[in-house]
Steps between C-alpha positions, in 0.01 A plus 500: 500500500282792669701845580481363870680169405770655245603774826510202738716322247761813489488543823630150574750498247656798658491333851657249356747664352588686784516200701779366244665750574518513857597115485786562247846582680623560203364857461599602141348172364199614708513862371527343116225288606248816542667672238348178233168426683437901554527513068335183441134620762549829332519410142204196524308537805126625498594691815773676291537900589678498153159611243417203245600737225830552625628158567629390192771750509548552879801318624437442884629682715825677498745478794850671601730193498499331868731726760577276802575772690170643502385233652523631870375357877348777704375517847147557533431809767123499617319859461176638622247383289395750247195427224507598135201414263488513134216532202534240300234497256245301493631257752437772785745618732775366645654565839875420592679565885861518549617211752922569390712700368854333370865596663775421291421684172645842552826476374475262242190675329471842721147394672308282667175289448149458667313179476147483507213298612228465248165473707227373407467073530802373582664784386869449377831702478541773248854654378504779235789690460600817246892564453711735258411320207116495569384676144807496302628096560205396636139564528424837687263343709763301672489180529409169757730272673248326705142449456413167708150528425588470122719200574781775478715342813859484534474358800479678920679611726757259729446486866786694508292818373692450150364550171653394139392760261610393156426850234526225250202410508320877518219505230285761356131501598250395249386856447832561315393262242107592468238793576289162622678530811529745796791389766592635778805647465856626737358708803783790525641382768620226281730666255846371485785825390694240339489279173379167479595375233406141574121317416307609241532803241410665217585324142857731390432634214694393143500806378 
């Protein structure tokens, strides 16, 4: 397959996977579920962030063991629009707005959340988020909850202006793998005073 063809491919395989998940009621099945297919598209795929020299003794990814109470519904608040835009390489800039910011994550993990638009062609919501272990636990980027242009979707908001966000399924940008990537990382805004220890982390050490 062409470069074009082996992207489309991981592309849908993530959609796909995402819309398993969203199907599943039976969320820690569906959090298993993209626990296995996450190490099985990182260890064979093309597409892989994970170098080809690397891969025989990477793993997949690690993950805190599933925490159902970090799995919280939020109301989404709407805010003035603001725009952000990011250098990422050589695949230009990329702009963001705020269109929310979360209300309902204060006192569980001492902050709150703004979503973002991605513009561009039909555009798509963005979540990045750092927290307390962002460089120690996890990668000090921060890491992304929802990326819907990726196929990264947990799912929107009810008509009831409700959200599920489910921290078990947070993930590090590809950048934390390779220097082939530039992401977009956590605007400040979007820095959480408490731990999450929930989604994906560094490998603990055997030492």
């Amino acid at each position: 397959m062409t470069e074009a063809e082996q992207l489309w491919d991981w592309r849908q395989r993530i959609a796909d996977l995402y819309y398993a998940i969203r199907s599943n009621s039976d969320i820690v099945a569906a959090w298993h579920l993209w626990c296995d297919t996450r190490t099985s598209l990182f260890l064979d795929h093309s597409q892989s962030p994970i170098e080809v020299a690397e891969r025989q003794a990477f793993k997949g990814p690690t993950t805190f063991p599933y925490d159902p109470s970090l799995r919280l519904t939020v109301r989404l608040e709407p805010v003035m629009p603001e725009e952000i835009t990011f250098a990422t390489g050589a695949d230009g800039d990329l702009s963001m707005r705020s269109f929310a910011r979360t209300e309902g994550l204060m006192t569980r993990l001492g902050g709150e959340l703004t979503l973002y638009w991605i513009q561009g062609y039909g555009g798509g919501v963005f979540l990045p988020f750092v927290d307390a272990t962002s460089g120690t636990e996890t990668y000090g980027g921060g890491r992304y909850l929802l990326d819907t242009i990726k196929g990264g979707d947990l799912g929107a908001a009810g008509s009831d202006g409700t959200l599920v966000l489910d921290f078990n399924f947070s993930y590090f940008p590809s950048c934390a793998y390779s220097s082939r990537y530039v992401c977009p990382l956590a605007p400040s805004g979007n820095r959480l005073s408490g731990a999450v220890r929930a989604g994906e982390r560094h490998p603990i050490s055997k030492a």
